[in-house]
N, C-alpha and C positions, 0 to 999 in steps of 0.2 A: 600810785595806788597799790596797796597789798594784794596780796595775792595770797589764798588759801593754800597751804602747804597738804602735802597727802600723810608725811607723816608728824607725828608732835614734836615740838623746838622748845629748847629749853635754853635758857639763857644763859649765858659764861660771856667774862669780858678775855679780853683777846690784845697782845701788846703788839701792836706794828708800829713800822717805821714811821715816822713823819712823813705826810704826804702819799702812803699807800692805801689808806681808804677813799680819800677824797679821788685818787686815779684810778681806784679801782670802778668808782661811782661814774668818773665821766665816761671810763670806758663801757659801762653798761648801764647807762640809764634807766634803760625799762626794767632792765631785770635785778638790779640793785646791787649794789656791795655784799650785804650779808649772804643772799645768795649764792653769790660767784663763789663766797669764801664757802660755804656750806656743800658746795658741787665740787671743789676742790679736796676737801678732804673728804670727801664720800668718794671721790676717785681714786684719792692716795690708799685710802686702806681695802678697796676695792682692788686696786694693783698691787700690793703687799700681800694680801690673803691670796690671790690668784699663783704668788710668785713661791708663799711656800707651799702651797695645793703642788706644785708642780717639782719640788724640789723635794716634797717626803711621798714616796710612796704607800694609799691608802692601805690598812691591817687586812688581809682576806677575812673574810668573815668564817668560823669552823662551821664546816657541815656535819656535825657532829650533836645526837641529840643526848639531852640530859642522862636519858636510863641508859646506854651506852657507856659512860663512863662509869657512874654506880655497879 
């Protein structure tokens, strides 16, 4: 049965190995292949973005107002 997603899916074909969808399927039947694949990369670049968040230091913001510099 589908299951309503919370945000919109837009469709792309995707090249896997032989035999990694159908395993990916038995290993989660309820919650589907497409799914797992969809939770996996919303993780990947969730952990990516997180890792350079922490490796650049954010710009201070100037406390400085406009007619100041004029």
């Amino acid at each position: 049965m589908k299951r309503k997603e919370d945000r919109p899916i837009s469709k792309h074909t995707l090249n896997l190995y032989a035999g990694q969808l159908d395993k990916l399927q038995e290993l989660h039947p309820r919650l589907g292949a497409a799914k797992v694949i969809r939770t996996l990369i919303e993780d990947h670049i969730r952990s990516v973005a997180e890792g350079a968040a922490q490796r650049f230091e954010p710009i201070p913001e100037a406390n400085v107002e406009l007619k100041e510099i004029l």
